[in-house]
C-alpha positions as CSV (number, residue, x, y, z in Angstrom):
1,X,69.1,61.1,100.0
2,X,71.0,62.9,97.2
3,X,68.1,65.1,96.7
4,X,67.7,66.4,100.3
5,X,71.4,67.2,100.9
6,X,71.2,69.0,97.8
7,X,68.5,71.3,99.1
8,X,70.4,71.6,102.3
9,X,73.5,72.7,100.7
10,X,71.4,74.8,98.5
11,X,69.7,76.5,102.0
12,X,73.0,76.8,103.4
13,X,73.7,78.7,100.9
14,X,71.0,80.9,100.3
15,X,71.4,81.9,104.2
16,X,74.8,82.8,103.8
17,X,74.3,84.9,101.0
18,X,71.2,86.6,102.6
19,X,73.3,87.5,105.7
20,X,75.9,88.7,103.6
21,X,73.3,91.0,101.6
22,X,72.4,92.3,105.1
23,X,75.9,92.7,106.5
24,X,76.9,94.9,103.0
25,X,73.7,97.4,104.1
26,X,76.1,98.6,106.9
27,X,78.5,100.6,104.6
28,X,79.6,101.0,100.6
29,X,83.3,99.6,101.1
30,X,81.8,96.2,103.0
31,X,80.2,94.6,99.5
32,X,83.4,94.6,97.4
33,X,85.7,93.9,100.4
34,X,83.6,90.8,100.9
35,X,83.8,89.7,97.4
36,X,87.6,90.4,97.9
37,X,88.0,87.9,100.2
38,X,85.9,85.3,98.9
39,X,88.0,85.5,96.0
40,X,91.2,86.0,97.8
41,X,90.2,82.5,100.3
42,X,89.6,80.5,97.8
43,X,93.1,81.2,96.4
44,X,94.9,80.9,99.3
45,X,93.2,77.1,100.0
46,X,94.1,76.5,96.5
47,X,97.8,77.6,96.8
48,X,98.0,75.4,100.4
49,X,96.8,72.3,98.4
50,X,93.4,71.9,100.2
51,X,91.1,69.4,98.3
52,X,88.5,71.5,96.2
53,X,85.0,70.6,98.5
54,X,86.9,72.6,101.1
55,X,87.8,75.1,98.5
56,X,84.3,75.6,97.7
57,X,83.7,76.1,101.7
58,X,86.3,78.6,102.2
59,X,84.8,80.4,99.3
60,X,80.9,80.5,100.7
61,X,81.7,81.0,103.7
62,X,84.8,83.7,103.7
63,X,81.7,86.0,103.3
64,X,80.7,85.7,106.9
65,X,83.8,87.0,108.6
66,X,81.8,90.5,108.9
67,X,78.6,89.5,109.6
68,X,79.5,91.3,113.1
69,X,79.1,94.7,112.1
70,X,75.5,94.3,111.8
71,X,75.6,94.5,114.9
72,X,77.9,97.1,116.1
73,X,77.0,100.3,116.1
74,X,77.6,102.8,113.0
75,X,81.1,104.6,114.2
76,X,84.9,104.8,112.5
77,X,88.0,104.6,114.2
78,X,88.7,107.7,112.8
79,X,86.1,109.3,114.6
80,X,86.1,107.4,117.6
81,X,89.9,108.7,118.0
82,X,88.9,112.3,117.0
83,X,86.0,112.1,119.5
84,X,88.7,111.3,121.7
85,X,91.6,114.1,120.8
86,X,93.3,111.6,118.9
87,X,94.2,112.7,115.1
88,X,96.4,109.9,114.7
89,X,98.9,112.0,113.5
90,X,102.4,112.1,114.3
């Protein structure tokens, strides 16, 4: 039994990491901002006292909070406002 959740955890894993590989694709800035905040999660849970299996969660998993933008077309806000006459500037 020890074996096979093992190799789930170890699946789980791999998926996450493969969707995050595919979600950095979308643009330069997305690999390092996801590393950011894996690094970033883990700290916070840490500094809240969360017990360290959920630690470990926050930390695989804070990866996945951008997996939407493989969907979403490729556009800024910046130039979705400048499309729109809106320089943002005061």
């Amino acid at each position: 039994m020890l074996e096979r959740t093992a190799d789930l955890k170890e699946s789980c894993l791999e998926t996450i990491f493969t969707m995050t590989r595919a979600a950095e694709y979308k643009d330069d800035d997305t690999s390092a901002h996801v590393q950011r905040i894996s690094y970033y999660s883990r700290e916070l849970a840490r500094m809240l006292g969360l017990d360290e299996a959920f630690v470990d969660k926050i930390f695989f998993a804070s990866p996945m909070h951008d997996i939407g933008k493989m969907a979403s077309p490729t556009i800024s806000c910046s130039s979705r406002a400048a499309s729109r006459g809106m320089s943002g500037r005061s």
